[in-house]
C-alpha positions as CSV (number, residue, x, y, z in Angstrom):
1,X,11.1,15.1,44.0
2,X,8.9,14.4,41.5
3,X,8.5,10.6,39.2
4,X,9.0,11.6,36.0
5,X,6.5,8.6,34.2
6,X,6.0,10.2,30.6
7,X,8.3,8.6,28.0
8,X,8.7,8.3,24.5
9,X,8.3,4.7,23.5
10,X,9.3,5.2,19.5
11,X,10.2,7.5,17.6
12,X,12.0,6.9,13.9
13,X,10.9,5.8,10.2
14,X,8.6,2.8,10.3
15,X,9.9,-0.1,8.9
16,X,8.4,-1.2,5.5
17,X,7.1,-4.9,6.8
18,X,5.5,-5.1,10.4
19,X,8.3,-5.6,12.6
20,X,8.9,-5.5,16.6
21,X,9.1,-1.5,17.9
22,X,9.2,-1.8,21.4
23,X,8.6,-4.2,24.4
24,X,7.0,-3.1,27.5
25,X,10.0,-3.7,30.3
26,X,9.3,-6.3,33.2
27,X,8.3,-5.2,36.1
28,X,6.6,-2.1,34.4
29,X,2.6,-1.0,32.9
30,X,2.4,1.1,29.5
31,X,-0.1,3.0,28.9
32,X,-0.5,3.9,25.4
33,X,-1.2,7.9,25.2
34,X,-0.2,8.9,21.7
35,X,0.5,7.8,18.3
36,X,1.6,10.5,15.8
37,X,2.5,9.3,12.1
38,X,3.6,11.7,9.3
39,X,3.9,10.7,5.8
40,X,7.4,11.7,4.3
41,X,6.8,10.0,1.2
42,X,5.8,11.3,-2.1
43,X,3.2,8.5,-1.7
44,X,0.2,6.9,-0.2
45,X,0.8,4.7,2.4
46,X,-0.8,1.8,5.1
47,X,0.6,2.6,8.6
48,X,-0.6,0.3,11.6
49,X,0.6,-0.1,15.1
50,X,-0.6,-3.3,17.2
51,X,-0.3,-4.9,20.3
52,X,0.9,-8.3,21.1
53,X,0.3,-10.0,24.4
54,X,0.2,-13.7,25.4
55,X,-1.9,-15.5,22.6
56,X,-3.1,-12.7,21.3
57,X,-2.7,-9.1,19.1
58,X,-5.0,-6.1,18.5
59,X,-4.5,-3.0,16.2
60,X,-4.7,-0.1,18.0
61,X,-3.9,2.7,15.0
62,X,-4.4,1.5,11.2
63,X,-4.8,4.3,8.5
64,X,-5.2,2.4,5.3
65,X,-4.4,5.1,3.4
66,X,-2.3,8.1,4.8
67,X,-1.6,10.6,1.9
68,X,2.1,11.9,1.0
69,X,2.9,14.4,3.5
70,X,-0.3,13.7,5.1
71,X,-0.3,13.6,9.3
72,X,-2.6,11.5,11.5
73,X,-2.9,10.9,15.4
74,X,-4.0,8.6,17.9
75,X,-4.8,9.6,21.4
76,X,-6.1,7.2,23.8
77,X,-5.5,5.0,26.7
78,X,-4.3,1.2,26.1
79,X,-2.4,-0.8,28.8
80,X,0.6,-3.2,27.5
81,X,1.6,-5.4,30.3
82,X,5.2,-6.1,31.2
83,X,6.8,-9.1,28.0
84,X,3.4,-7.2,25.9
85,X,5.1,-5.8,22.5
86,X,4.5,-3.2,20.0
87,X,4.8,-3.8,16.1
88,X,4.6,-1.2,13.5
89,X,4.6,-1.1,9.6
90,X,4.6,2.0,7.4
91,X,4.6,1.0,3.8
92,X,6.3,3.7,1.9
93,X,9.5,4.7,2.6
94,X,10.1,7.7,5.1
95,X,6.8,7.3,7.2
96,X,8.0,8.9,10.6
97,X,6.4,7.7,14.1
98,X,6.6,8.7,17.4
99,X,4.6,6.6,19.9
100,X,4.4,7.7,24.0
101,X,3.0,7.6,27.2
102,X,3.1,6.4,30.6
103,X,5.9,3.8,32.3
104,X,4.5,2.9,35.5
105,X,6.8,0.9,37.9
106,X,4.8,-1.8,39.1
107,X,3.9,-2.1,43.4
């Protein structure tokens, strides 16, 4: 039988000051595929998504201005280590997210 490994990380409105999203589960990598953000709002807004590890944090999708129903994606590849979190802002009201990837079960 097949792992199943892809998983959905977040998905829901972003909350309107940066604020913990997700936490990457011990004993488990994340790898970071895809970032999609869509812009429900009749207004401009700043999205950003970072990651937080041990001592430090890096932003790994910021739009500084998404239009009103304006869309924008992410793809890449960037590893959150088991206790490593994920914050999120979207600064008008009813900016959507969905954030996935891989969930590796560490050897």
């Amino acid at each position: 039988m097949a792992v199943v490994y892809s998983t959905r990380f977040y998905i829901g409105v972003l909350p309107a000051t940066e604020a913990l999203v997700y936490t990457a589960p011990a004993g488990h990598t994340v790898v970071l595929k895809d970032i999609t953000i869509f812009n429900n709002s009749a207004d401009p807004a700043l999205t950003l998504v970072s990651v937080h590890g041990p001592g430090a944090a890096a932003n790994v999708y910021t739009n500084t201005s998404l239009p009103a129903a304006g869309v924008a994606e992410w793809q890449g590849h960037q590893v959150l280590n088991a206790g490593d979190t994920l914050t999120a802002v979207g600064t008008s009201g009813g900016v959507q997210c969905l954030i996935s990837g891989y969930l590796l079960e560490d050897a």
